[in-house]
PALOSE-351464 format. One record per residue (C-alpha): z negated, y, x. Coordinates in steps of 0.5 Angstrom, whole numbers, plus 500, padded with zeros to 3 digits. Each point is the difference from the previous one (the first is absolute). Example, Ala and Ser with C-alpha at 12.3 -4.5 7.8 and 13.67 -1.06 7.14 Angstrom:
# PALOSE-351464
484491525;502507502;
//
This chain:
# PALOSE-351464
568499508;500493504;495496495;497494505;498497494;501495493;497502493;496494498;496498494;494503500;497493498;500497506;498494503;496498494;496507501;497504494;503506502;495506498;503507501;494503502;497502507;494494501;501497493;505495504;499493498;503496505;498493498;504496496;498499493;504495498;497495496;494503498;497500494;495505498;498504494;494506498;496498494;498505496;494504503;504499507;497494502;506495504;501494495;500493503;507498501;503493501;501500507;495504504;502507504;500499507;495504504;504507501;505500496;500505495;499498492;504506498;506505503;503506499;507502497;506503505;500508499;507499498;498495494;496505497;502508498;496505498;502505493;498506498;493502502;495504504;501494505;508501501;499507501;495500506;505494502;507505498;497505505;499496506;507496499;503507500;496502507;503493503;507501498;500508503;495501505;500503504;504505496;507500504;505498496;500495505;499493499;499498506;494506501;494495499;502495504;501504506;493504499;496493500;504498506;499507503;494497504;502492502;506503504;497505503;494494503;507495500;502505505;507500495;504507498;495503495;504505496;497504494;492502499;494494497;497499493;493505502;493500498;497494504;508498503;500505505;502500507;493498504;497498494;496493501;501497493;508502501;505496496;496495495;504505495;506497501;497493498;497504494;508502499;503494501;495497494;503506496;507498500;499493499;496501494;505506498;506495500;496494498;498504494;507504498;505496504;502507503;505499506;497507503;495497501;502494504;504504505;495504502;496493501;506496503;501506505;492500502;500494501;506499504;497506504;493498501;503493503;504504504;493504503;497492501;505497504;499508504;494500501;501492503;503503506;495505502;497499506;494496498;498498508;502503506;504507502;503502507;495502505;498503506;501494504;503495495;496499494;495504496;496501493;501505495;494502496;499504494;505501493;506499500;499494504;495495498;496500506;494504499;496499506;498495505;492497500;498498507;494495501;492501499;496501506;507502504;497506504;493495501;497503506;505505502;497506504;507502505;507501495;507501499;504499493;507502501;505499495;508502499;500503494;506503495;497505495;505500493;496507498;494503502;494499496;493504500;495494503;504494499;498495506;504497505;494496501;492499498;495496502;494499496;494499496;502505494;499507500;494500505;502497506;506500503;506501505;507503497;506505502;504503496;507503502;498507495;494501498;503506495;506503499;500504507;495496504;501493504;498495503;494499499;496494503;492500497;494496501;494499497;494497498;497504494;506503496;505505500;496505501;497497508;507498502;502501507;506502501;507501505;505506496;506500503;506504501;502502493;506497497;500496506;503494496;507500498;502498494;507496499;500497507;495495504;494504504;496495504;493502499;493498503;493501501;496499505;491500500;498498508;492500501;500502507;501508497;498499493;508503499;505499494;507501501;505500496;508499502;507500497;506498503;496499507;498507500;492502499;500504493;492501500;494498503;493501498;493497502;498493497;495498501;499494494;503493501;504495495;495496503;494505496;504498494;498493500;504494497;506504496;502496494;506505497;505500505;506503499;507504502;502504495;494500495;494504500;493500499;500504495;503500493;503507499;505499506;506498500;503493503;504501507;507502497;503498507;503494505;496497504;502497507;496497506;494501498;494498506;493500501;498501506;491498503;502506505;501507501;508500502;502507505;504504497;506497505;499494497;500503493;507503502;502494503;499497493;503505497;508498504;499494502;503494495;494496498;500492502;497494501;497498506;497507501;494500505;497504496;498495495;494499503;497506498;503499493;495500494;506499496;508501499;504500494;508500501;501497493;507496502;499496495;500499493;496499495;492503499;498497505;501505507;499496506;494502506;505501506;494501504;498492500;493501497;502497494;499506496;506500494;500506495;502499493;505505497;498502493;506501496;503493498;508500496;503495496;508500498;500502492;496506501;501505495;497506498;501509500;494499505;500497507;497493501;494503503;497502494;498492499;498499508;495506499;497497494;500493502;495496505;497504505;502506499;499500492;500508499;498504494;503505496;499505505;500505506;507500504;502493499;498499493;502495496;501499494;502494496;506496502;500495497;499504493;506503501;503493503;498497494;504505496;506499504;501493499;498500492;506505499;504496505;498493496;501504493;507502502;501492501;497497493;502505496;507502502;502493504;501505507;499494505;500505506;494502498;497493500;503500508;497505502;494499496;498493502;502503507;494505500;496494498;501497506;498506504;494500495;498493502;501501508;496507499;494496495;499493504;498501507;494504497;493496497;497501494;494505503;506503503;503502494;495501496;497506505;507502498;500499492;493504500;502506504;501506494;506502498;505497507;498493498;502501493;506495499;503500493;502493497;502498507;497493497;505501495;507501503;497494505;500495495;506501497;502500505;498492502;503499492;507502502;500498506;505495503;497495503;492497501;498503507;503507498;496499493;494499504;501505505;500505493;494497497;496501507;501507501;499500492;493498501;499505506;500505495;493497497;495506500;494494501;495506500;502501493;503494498;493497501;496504498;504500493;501493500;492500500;500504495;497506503;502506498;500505506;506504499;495506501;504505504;506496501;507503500;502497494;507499501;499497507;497494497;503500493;507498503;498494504;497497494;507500497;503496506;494495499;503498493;506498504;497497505;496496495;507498497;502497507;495496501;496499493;493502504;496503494;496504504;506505501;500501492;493500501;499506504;506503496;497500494;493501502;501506503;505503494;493498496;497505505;504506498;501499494;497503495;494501506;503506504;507501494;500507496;503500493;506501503;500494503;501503506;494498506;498505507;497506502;504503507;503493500;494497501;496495495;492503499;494496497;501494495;500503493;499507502;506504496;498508499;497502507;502506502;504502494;497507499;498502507;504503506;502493504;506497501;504499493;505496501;500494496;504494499;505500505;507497496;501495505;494496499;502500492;506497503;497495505;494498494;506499495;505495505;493496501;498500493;507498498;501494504;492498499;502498494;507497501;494494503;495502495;502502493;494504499;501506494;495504503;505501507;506503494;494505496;499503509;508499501;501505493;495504501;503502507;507500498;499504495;495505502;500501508;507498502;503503494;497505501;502501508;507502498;500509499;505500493;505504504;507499503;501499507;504498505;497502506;494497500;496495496;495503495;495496502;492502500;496497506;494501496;497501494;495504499;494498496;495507501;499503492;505505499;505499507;507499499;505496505;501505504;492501505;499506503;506503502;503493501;505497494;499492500;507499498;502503507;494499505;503498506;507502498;503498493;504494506;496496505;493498498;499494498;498502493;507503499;502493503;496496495;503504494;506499500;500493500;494501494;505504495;506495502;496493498;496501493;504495497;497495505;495497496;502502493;501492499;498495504;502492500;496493501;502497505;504495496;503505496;497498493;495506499;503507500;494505502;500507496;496504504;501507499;503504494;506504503;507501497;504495503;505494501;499493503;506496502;497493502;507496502;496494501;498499493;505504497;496505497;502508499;493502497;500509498;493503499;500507496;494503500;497508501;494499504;497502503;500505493;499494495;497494501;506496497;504496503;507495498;503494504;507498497;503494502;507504502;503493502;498492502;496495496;496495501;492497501;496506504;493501500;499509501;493502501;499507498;495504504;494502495;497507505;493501501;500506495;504498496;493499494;503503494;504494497;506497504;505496497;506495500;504500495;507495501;506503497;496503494;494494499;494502504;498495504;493497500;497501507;493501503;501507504;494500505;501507503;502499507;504493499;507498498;502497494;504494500;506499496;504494500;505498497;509499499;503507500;506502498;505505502;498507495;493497500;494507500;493500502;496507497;494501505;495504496;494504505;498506497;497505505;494502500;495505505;495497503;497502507;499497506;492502505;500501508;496494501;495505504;499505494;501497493;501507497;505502505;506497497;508501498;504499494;506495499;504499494;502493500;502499508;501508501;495503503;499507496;498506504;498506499;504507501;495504504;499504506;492500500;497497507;495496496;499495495;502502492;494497495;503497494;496496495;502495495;496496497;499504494;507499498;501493500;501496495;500492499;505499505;497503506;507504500;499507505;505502495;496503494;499505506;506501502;506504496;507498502;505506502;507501498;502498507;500492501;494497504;496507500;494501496;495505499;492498502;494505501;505507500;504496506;508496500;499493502;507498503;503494504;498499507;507498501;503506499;500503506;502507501;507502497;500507502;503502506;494504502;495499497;494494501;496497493;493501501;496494497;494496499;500493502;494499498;495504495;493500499;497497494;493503497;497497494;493502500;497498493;502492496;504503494;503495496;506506497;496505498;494496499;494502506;494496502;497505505;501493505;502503507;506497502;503502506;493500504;499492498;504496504;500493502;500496506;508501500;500506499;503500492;496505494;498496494;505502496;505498505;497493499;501501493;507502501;503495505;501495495;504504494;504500497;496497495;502497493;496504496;492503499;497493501;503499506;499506502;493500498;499492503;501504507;495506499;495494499;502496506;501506505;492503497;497494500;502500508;498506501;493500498;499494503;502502507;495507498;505505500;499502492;494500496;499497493;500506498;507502503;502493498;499502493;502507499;508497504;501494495;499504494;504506503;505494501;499497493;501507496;507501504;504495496;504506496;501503508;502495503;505497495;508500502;
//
């Protein structure tokens, strides 16, 4: 194939490459210098950072490789999809798939079928899995340098450019007419309908509309043209009023139900061919009629006026009043209103006489649209100044799987919703998806076509966005579902880094602020939560785009708003599988288990949100270096996208879970619905989202200080790190997530290098550093990083120690519903019982508060016994083929009595609580593990002395608990 491109090195223009989707930091980092204290504050470096600059950036997948381990068996299987689907044998298969659509819409030869699920001929959201591909394939090759992977991304891009440059040569303005020109309204066309002027029947009583019409198709209830005040009152005609009635011209003051009508002769309106039809109303016999081509079809008494439906305010040709018919999908020509009742002599002169201006009967016109010219704008022929505007505006660099119509019915005025015939469904979403993949194609593989055609879309988006003010867009924004946009900010202000020259970089960076969700965005910067009921990734997505905003222009309220609202999710509304959604949409700030054992909606943590929160969650801490950011990142990964990849093999579809279900006792298949294939296994934006997921873990393994003099060790996977501008080969060895042990070995390079290890929030049991064989004397805070710095050498070693120990983690809605995790796994209980399982522990435990004494290891790795029950990792996700694991996200814990081993008191336990919800020996609890008895008895102490003084225990209980704790010793010893 013809490659209209150069390979480039992916470190371009000074830009810190980052190879994943929305983690793109595109600012030049040249020169700063930053570094992570321990405990994850930003040191005070010698020359300040310039405001939205980041401090730390991310290594390029093909710098970092993983080894053998649960994370590159998930990631195996999806490269495997990506090498052979759709199963074929053909190289070119996939491409041509994800192409199937954008031909089919470029009006370009389409051969072969479409990818399926949500990628389907009609379907709104049709082609944002090509974007999602694109990204596969990047990834795929940045990470393995495979050339199969490259040819099928070349071809699809070479292809994909082929589709823009065709659908700049549609017919965007004008077609032939009856006489001269004409509008084409509806899809495929971008013309959707034309809005005529408020009040324009003002006072009308006698009337004529006449009209040349060519219908595409013929269409139950669509409207040639609808004068109104809405559903109430209002005069329209339709060519078919079903599929075997028609025309229909109606009138009516009070509903559907009260319309006066003229029916006439069926099928009377040809389709394929002009007709010229007109209805008249005359007074003088309270009589409607009803014409096509010149010959009367119906008649019938009339005895409402447009006068009787006051000032009209929704004027339309070829949209009706109503949201469940279908816009006109028809030519329209020599449209004209007349303020009389015209014979039928005249009606029929219309009907085969050419129109032409100068007519005398432009005194008797209300107005006359003969849309000769270009543009949105119909001129009024009849002299009374009463211009129409045609909704459907294009721009060169339009490309899509859908028609461009799909933008204009969402933007101003029509702003439709995601429903009824003409629904719309979210755009710019699948826009933004098209140009991340496209833009991923260019940083991650050097594809410069892929950049041309990209920046040309970007035109189109700024031409689309500008003419619009800020109300205007945020009316948009706010419509559910259709206003979802992605990270369109994102591509946008990536776009204004790379771009060549200032004006085009400030064209980007407008339209990459037009994405601004000010309802949310203000309200997150003011730090009120009210994200109740929202759909979550609506409003996930921007906040990504606002750090790149942010990076543009160093205004601190994009960061703000960014990190507020990740403040909001996280841990507020964030099960323990780091997953956050119930249906796709957000509840009440801290309610975790609502609903879990009822009969209502079960789907939980949609996949895509875990997604979007670790691109946001990521890139917060490129500008904030703050542990607690990689403590979510890893339980996220690790848990719910790790997770969300059925451990079979496939080539035909992803894998991929849409959601996971947190309801006790469920599995990943709901009902009778199998999350790995809802929506088909291809197509659905989960699907899409997963196989960029399982292709990218090595992404945030290690991270850089903006001046390169800190190395980050951010997560424990086995792999190796490449750093060309230190010199550096540095190789992790390490079995986790079965052991908490890991080792870096310096494989190459030497030199001065500061290496902040990450010290995960669970990690309470002793973590330490040793460096080649000598620990190292070092203050690890659980939920920091430890700083190492010195002069390395080639063969150097560092052992990390971070012995696992089970803890549990509360709803924060029910401390006594909780889950079980096992360092960062999160442990789950093999069960198919629709209610909670009741576990209690506090019996067994000993000094170091380990869940272990009551938990018995098995001779499977990572299964253990509890209660009678398997626990099992959560990310292991059905390795049968056939069969759906039953589990228990979450149990329920009961401890009724305060009992210290097998020490009773006879002090009531669960049934005295405090304001936040915790028992006292949870509070005893919560700081171990503890030295030794004292210790141990020095927080009895603290914890009963509370207790009585809030009133919730007597002298009594107090006396009878601290003397049960005493008499432990023995019982608690390790």
């Amino acid at each position: 194939m013809g490659k209209q491109f150069s390979r480039r090195n992916l470190l371009r223009l000074g830009v810190l490459a980052s190879t994943a989707p929305a983690a793109m930091t595109i600012t030049s980092a040249t020169g700063i210098s930053a570094a992570v204290a321990d405990g994850g504050r930003a040191e005070t470096s010698e020359s300040p950072v310039p405001l939205g600059r980041p401090v730390v950036g991310p290594f390029d997948l093909d710098q970092v490789t993983l080894h053998e381990g649960i994370f590159q068996q998930k990631r195996d299987r999806m490269l495997n999809y990506a090498r052979n689907y759709p199963g074929t044998g053909n190289v070119l298969d996939g491409p041509d798939r994800m192409l199937h659509l954008f031909r089919v819409n470029a009006g370009l030869p389409a051969p072969g079928t479409w990818p399926g699920g949500w990628d389907t001929p009609n379907h709104l959201l049709r082609g944002h899995f090509t974007g999602h591909y694109m990204t596969l394939l990047s990834q795929s090759y940045a990470a393995t340098g495979e050339e199969s992977f490259l040819d099928k991304l070349d071809y699809l891009v070479e292809e994909l450019g082929k589709c823009q440059r065709a659908l700049d040569q549609r017919e965007v303005g004008r077609v032939a007419g009856r006489s001269g020109k004409a509008v084409r309204l509806s899809d495929p066309h971008p013309n959707q309908y034309v809005l005529l002027p408020a009040g324009l029947l003002n006072g009308v009583t006698d009337v004529t509309i006449a009209v040349w019409l060519k219908l595409a198709t013929s269409q139950s209830n669509a409207k040639i043209f609808n004068f109104g005040t809405g559903s109430s009152a209002y005069l329209s005609l339709s060519p078919w009023a079903s599929a075997s009635t028609g025309p229909r011209f109606a009138i009516t003051t009070s509903g559907s139900g009260n319309e006066q009508r003229v029916d006439g002769a069926n099928n009377s309106v040809p389709v394929g061919e002009w007709a010229h039809v007109a209805v008249t109303i005359s007074t003088a016999d309270s009589t409607g009629r009803l014409y096509v081509n010149g010959v009367q079809v119906g008649a019938n008494t009339i005895r409402l006026t447009p006068a009787n439906l006051g000032s009209t305010t929704n004027n339309w040709i070829g949209r009706s009043q109503s949201t469940n018919d279908p816009y006109l999908n028809a030519t329209v020509d020599d449209f004209r209103i007349y303020h009389r009742a015209l014979t039928g002599a005249e009606v029929q002169a219309l009907a085969t006489a050419e129109p032409a201006p100068g007519s005398p009967e432009l005194t008797s016109l209300v107005a006359w649209y003969r849309f000769e010219e270009e543009g949105e704008t119909a001129l009024d022929h009849s002299g009374n100044g009463r211009d129409a505007t045609i909704i459907g505006t294009s721009y060169p660099g339009f490309l899509a799987a859908f028609p461009e119509g799909q933008f204009s019915r969402l933007e101003p005025p029509t702003l439709r919703e995601n429903s009824g015939a003409n629904a719309v469904w979210a755009p710019w979403y699948t826009c933004h998806k098209i140009m991340r993949g496209l833009l991923n194609a260019y940083h991650l593989t050097g594809n410069e076509e892929a950049l041309d055609i990209v920046f040309r879309m970007g035109d189109w988006v700024h031409h689309r966005l500008s003419r619009y003010s800020q109300a205007e867009l945020d009316r948009m924004w706010n419509i559910y579902s259709a206003g979802e946009a992605g990270s369109m900010n994102e591509v946008m202000a990536e776009l204004s880094a790379l771009a060549p020259d200032d004006d085009a970089k400030a064209r980007y960076l407008q339209a990459a602020k037009a994405f601004t969700f000010t309802t949310m965005f203000n309200a997150t910067l003011a730090e009120r939560d009210e994200l109740n009921g929202r759909h979550a990734n609506q409003y996930m997505a921007p906040n990504i785009g606002y750090l790149r905003i942010f990076e543009q222009t160093g205004v601190e309220e994009y960061h703000t708003a960014a990190k507020n609202f990740w403040a909001m999710v996280v841990p507020h509304r964030t099960f323990s599988n780091g997953g956050a959604g119930r249906s796709e949409h957000f509840g009440v700030r801290g309610v975790i288990t609502s609903g879990f054992t009822s009969s209502s909606d079960p789907r939980h943590a949609e996949t895509c949100c875990a997604y979007n929160m670790l691109r946001l969650t990521r890139n917060l801490f490129f500008h904030e270096p703050d542990p607690a950011y990689l403590d979510f990142y890893e339980k996220a990964l690790h848990n719910q996208i790790l997770s969300s990849r059925r451990d079979i093999d496939s080539v035909t579809a992803t894998e991929v879970t849409y959601h996971q279900n947190m309801w006790p006792g469920r599995s990943r298949r709901i009902g009778t619905t199998i999350e790995y294939s809802r929506y088909g296994g291809n197509g659905s934006c989960c699907n899409g989202t997963g196989v960029e997921s399982h292709t990218k873990y090595q992404e945030s393994i290690y991270f850089q200080s903006a001046d390169e003099s800190t190395l980050y060790v951010n997560l424990f996977i086995a792999s190796t790190l490449t750093w060309p501008g230190r010199g550096f080969v540095i190789t992790q060895e390490t079995q986790y997530p079965t052991e908490g042990a890991s080792r870096l070995r310096f494989d190459e390079g030497g030199g001065p290098l500061k290496i902040r290890l990450r010290v995960p929030s669970w990690a309470v049991k002793g973590y330490t550093v040793r460096v080649n064989g000598h620990r190292q004397r070092l203050t690890a805070l659980p939920g920091s990083y430890v700083t190492l710095d010195r002069r390395w050498t080639r063969g150097d070693v560092i052992d990390i120690s971070m012995p696992f120990s089970f803890r549990v983690e509360k709803a924060l809605d029910n401390k006594s519903i909780q889950s079980i995790l096992y360092g960062p796994t999160l442990m789950v209980v093999r069960d198919d019982t629709p209610s909670y399982r009741e576990f209690s522990f506090f019996k067994d435990l000993k000094l170091d508060g380990d869940l272990a004494a009551a938990i018995q290891p098995t001779n499977v790795p990572m299964h253990f016994t509890t209660h009678g029950y398997t626990l099992a990792p959560y990310y292991i996700s059905d390795p049968v083929p056939g069969q759906f694991n039953a589990y228990h996200p979450y149990v329920k814990r009961v401890e009724p009595e305060v009992v210290f081993g097998p020490a009773t008191t006879g002090v009531p336990n669960d049934g005295i609580r405090d304001e936040n919800g915790e028992t006292f020996l949870d509070r005893v609890w919560e700081t171990a593990p503890f030295r030794n008895h004292g210790q141990f008895l020095t927080r009895v102490q603290e914890v009963l002395d509370e207790w009585l003084a809030a009133g919730r225990h007597t002298e009594a209980q107090r006396q009878a608990i601290f003397l049960a704790a005493a008499r432990s010793e023995r019982d608690l010893a390790l």
